[in-house]
N, C-alpha and C positions, 0 to 999 in steps of 0.2 A: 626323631621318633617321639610320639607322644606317650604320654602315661599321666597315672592318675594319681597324685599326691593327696594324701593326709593332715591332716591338722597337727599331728604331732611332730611331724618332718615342718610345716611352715614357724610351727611356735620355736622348733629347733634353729631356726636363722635366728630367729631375735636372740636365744638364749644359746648361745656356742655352746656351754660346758653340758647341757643334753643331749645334742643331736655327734656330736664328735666329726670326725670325715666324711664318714656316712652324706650328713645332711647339706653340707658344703658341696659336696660333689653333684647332689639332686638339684640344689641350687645352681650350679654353674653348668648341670645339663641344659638349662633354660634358654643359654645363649641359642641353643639349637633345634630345640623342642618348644613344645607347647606342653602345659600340662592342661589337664582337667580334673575338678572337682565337682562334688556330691554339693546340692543345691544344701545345703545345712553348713556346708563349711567353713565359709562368714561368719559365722553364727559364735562358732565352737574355735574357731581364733579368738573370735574380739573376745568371747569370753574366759580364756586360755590369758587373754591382755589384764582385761580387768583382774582376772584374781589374781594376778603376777603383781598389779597395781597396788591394791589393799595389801598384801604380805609384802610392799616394799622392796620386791626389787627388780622392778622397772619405775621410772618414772612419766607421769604425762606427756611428755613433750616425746619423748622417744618413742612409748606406744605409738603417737601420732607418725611419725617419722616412720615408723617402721611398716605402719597402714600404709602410707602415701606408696613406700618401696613394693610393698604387694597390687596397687591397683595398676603398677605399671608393668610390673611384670606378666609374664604371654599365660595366663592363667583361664582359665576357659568354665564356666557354671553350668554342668549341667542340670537341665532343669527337673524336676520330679514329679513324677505322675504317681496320681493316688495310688491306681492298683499297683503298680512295680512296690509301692511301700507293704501295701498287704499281702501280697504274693511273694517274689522273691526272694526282697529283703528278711523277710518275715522268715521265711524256709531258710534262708541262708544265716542270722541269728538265729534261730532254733536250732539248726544241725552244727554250729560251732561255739555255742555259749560266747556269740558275740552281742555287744548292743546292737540295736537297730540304725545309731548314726555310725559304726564301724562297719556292716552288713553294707552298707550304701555304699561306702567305698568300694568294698568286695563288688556286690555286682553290676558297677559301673566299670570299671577295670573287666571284669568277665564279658559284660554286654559286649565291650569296646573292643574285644580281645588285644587287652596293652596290658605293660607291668605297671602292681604297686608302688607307691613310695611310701613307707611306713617305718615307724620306729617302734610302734605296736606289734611285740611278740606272739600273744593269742593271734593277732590279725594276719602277718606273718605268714604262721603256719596254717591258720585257713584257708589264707590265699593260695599255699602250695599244695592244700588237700583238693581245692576247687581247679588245681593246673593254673593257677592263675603264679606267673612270677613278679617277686620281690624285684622291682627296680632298681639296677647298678646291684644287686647283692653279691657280695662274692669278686667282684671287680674291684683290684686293688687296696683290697681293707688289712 
């Protein structure tokens, strides 16, 4: 089954003590799934890497290392079209005091009709305002 993972669930593999079982588990759903991501999601990792970098604790070589383990995994980009940005996503951060790059996950998962993977609680409960499910939530936690 595919679904659509978040930046906060991928930076939780590099750093265990954030994501707990939770994000281990969305990680080893992979062996079987595919996920897919919001075209900004590269983006809002590598930069999740870097300021982990600056504040010391990650170091260069393992950011690297930990890229290399995301390009091989079944990760799938979707791509963004203007309007979806100004419509949608737009509608969907204003009706839940989400940012617009959390909104993009939401209605990529809604377009798709698949679950979240999130460790974002506003996004969360958005997602279950829009009928859209939290990925693995609730299974064996």
């Amino acid at each position: 089954m595919n679904f659509v993972v978040d930046a906060s669930v991928a930076l939780a593999w590099c750093f265990e003590d954030e994501g707990g079982t939770y994000a281990i588990r969305v990680l080893d759903s992979l062996r079987r799934s595919e996920a897919i991501v919001a075209s900004h999601w590269t983006l809002e990792v590598t930069n999740g890497l870097l300021s982990a970098e600056r504040r010391g604790r990650i170091e260069a070589g393992d950011t690297a290392r930990f890229m290399r383990m995301l390009l091989i995994l079944p990760i799938v980009l979707d791509p963004m079209e203007r309007s979806r940005a100004f419509e949608a996503i737009h509608r969907l951060a204003r009706a839940h005091a989400l940012t617009s790059y959390d909104a993009a996950y939401l209605e990529l998962a809604t377009r798709l009709g698949v679950g979240l993977a999130t460790l974002d609680e506003p996004l969360a409960r958005a997602a279950g305002a829009e009928g859209v499910g939290v990925y693995l939530r609730g299974e064996s936690e």
